[in-house]
C-alpha positions in Angstrom: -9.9 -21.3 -10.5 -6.3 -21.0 -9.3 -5.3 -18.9 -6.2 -2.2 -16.5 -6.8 0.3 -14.1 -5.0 0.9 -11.1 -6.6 3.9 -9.0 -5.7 5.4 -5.8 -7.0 9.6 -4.8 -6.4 10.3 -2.5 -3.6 11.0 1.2 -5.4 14.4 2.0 -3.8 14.6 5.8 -4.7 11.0 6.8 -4.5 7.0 6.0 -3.4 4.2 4.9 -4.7 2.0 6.9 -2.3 2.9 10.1 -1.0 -0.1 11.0 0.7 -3.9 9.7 2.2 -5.4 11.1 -1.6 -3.2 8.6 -3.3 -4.1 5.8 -1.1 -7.7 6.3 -1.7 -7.2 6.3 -4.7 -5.3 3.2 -5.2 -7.8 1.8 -3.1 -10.9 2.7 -5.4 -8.9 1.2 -8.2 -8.5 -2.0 -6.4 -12.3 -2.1 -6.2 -13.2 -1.4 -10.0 -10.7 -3.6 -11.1 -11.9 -6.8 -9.1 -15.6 -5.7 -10.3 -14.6 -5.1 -14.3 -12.4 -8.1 -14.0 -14.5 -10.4 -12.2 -10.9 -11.2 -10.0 -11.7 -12.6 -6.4 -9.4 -10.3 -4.4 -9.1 -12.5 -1.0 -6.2 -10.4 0.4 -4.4 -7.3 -0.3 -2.0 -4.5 0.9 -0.8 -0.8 -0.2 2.8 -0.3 1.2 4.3 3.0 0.4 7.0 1.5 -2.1 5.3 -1.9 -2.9 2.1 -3.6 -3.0 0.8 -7.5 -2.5 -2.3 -9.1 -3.8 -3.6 -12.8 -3.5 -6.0 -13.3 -6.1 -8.4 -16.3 -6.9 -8.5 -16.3 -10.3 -6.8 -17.5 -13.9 -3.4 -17.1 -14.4 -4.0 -14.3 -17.1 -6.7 -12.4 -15.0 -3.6 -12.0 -12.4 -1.4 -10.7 -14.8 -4.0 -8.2 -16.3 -5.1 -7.4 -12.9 -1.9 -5.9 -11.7 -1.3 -4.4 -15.1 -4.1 -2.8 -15.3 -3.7 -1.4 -11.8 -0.1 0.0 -12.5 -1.6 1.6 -15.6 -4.4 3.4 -13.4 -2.6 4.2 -10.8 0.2 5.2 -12.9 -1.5 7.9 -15.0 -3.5 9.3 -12.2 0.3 9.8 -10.5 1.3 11.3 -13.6 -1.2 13.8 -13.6 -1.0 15.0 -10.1 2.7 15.2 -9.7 3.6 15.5 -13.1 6.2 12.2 -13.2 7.4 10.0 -15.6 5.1 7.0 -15.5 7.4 5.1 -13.6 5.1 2.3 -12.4 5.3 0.8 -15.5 9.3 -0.5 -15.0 8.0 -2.1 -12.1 8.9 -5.6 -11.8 6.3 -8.1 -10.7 6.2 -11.6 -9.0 3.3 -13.9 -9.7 3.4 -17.0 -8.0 1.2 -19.9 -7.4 -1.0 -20.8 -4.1 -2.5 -23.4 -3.2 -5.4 -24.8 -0.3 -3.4 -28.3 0.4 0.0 -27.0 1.2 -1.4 -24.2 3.4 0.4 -21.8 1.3 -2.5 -20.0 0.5 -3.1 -19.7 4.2 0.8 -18.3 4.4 0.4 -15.9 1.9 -2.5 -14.3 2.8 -1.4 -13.9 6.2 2.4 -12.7 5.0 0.4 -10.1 3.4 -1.2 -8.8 6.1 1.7 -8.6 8.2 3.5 -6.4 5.9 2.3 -3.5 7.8 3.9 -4.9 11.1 7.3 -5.7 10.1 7.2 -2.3 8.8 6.7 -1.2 12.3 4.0 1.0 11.0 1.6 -0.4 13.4 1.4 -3.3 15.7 -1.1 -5.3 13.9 -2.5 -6.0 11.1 -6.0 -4.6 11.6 -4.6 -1.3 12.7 -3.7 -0.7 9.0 -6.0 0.5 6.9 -5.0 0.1 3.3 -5.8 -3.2 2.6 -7.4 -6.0 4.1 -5.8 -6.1 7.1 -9.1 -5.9 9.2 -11.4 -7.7 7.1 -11.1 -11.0 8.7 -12.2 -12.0 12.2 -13.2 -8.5 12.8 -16.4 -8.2 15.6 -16.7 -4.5 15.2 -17.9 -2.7 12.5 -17.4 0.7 10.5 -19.2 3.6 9.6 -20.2 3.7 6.1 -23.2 4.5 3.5 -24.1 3.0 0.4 -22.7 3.6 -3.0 -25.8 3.6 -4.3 -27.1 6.7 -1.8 -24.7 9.3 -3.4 -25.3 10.5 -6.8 -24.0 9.9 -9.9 -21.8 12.5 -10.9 -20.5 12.1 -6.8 -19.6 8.7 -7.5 -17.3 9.5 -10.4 -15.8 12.2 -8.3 -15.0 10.0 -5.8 -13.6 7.1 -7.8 -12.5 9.0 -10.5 -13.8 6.9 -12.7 -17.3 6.7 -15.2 -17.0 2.4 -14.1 -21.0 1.8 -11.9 -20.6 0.0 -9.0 -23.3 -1.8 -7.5 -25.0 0.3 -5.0 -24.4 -2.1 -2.5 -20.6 -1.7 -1.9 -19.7 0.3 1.4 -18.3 3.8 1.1 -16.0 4.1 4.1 -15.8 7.9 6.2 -12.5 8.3 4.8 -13.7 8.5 1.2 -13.1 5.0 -0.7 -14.4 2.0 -1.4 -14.0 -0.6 2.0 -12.7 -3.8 1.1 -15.5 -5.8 2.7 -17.8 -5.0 -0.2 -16.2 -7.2 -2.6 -13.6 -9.4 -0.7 -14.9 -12.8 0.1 -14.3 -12.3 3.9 -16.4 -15.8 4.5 -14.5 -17.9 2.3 -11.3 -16.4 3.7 -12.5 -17.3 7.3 -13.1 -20.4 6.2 -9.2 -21.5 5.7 -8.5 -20.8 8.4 -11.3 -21.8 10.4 -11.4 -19.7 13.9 -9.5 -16.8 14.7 -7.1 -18.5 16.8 -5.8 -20.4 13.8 -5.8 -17.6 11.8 -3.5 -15.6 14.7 -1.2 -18.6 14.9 -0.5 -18.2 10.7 -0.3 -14.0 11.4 2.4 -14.8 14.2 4.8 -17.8 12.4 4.9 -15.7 9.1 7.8 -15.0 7.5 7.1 -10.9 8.0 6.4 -11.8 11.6 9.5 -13.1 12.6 11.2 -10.4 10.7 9.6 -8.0 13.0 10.6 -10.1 15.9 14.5 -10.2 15.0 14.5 -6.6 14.2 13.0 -5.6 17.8 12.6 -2.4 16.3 10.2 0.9 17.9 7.0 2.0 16.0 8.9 4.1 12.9 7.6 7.2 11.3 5.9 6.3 7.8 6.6 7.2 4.4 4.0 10.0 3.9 4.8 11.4 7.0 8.5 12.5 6.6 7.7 13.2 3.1 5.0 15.8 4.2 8.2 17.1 6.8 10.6 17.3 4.0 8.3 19.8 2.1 7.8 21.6 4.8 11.4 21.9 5.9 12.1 22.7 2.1 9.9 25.7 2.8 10.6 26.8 6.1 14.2 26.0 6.1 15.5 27.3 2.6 12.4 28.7 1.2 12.1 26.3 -2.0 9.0 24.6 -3.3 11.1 21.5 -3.3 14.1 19.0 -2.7 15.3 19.5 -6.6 15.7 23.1 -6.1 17.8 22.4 -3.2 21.6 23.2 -3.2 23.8 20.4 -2.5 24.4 21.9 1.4 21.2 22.2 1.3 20.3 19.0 0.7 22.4 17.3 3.1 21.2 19.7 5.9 17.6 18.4 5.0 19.4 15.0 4.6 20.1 15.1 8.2 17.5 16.5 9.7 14.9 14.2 8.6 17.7 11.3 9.8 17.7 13.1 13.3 13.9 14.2 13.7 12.4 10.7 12.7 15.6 8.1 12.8 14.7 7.6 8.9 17.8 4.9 7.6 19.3 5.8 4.3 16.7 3.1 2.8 14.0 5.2 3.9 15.9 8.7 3.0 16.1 7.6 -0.5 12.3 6.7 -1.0 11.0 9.7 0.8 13.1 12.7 -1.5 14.1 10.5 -4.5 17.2 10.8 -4.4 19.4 7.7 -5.0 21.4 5.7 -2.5 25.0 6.6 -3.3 24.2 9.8 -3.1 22.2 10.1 0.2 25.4 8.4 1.7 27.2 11.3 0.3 25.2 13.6 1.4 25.0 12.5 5.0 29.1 12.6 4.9 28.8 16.4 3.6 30.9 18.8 6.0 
């Protein structure tokens, strides 16, 4: 089998996940898919406009992997914000890894440092929507078995009818933890210790992004878009940014800018609305 980074485009006017519920979902669906598939997941992230997966797999399970996932995930959007199933226009990168070249190394260790040049967090472990503290990880989490909750529990809680095996680890904050299906040893083993795997975390290409933008801890995604709705409400008494008046809009514009030093990237992907306008919009007297 063949080893693979996949990697979806950065949405520019809008998020994949808009709150902790769509992450655990996405999660769960990461975890029936590598089961129903039979893909070796070896490293993944959920970032709020993107995703990354390194697979060990063929070229067609990779393909059908992240297809499959953007269907899922898709309709399950759909239904709960009533969208357009916009995951679907998504583009996506597939690209080749390999053991001798230490690319696979690289990429699974770019992936895990997503989080950090986000300046969500300061390292990769400290992120839970992924893998980032699978590897090299002495502690351990609270969980119970899959197998200990009922039936009709378990398709609540991954909405879907797919079994499990019982053995997979339910984490406290409702999914699936990657450690029940990621091969964590055979991931250890290319890099060897955890010094070696620290040196690829810190000379990754997201790493010394980080490092040139010398940038504070930001506010993420799901939190200024829980602050917008709320400021919708309290501030103009609308369910929502499209009922907003144009002054309306750029005085919630600029208060999210102010409260949480949001750039216009960020601005656009937390209230949809496109870039040209959000520069407009900040330029409003």
């Amino acid at each position: 089998m063949k080893f693979f980074l996949v990697t979806t485009d950065h949405l520019k006017d809008r998020i994949w996940f808009r709150d902790n519920e769509d992450f655990r979902v996405a999660m769960n669906y990461v975890a029936i898919l590598s089961y129903t598939l039979g893909v070796n997941v070896l490293a993944f992230i959920l970032m709020s406009n993107h995703v990354h997966f390194v697979f060990q797999c063929e070229s067609p399970l990779a393909k059908q992997f992240i297809d499959r996932f953007k269907m899922l995930y898709g309709t399950y959007y759909k239904r709960k914000y009533g969208t357009s199933e916009f995951l679907r226009k998504v583009k996506v990168d597939i690209r080749e890894l390999r053991i001798e070249d230490e690319s696979l190394q690289r990429g699974i260790a770019y992936v895990a440092m997503n989080s950090v040049a986000a300046n969500i967090c300061p390292y990769p472990y400290m992120y839970q929507w992924g893998t980032g503290n699978c590897f090299f990880n002495l502690s351990s989490e609270s969980f119970s078995l899959l197998g200990s909750i009922s039936v009709r529990a378990q398709i609540k809680l991954l909405k879907s009818n797919v079994k499990l095996p019982d053995s997979y680890k339910v984490g406290v904050d409702g999914y699936i933890l990657p450690s029940s299906y990621i091969k964590v040893k055979f991931v250890e083993s290319l890099f060897r210790t955890s010094n070696s795997y620290r040196y690829f975390l810190n000379n990754s290409s997201k790493a010394r992004k980080h490092l040139d933008s010398n940038a504070a801890p930001s506010f993420s995604d799901q939190i200024i878009t829980a602050a917008a709705k709320e400021l919708c409400r309290s501030l103009f008494r609308s369910a929502g940014i499209e009922q907003l008046q144009t002054s309306q809009k750029a005085e919630l514009i600029k208060q999210l800018k102010m409260r949480f030093s949001a750039d216009i990237n960020q601005l656009c992907r937390v209230t949809g609305i496109s870039y040209k306008e959000t520069v407009s919009l900040l330029e409003y007297i």
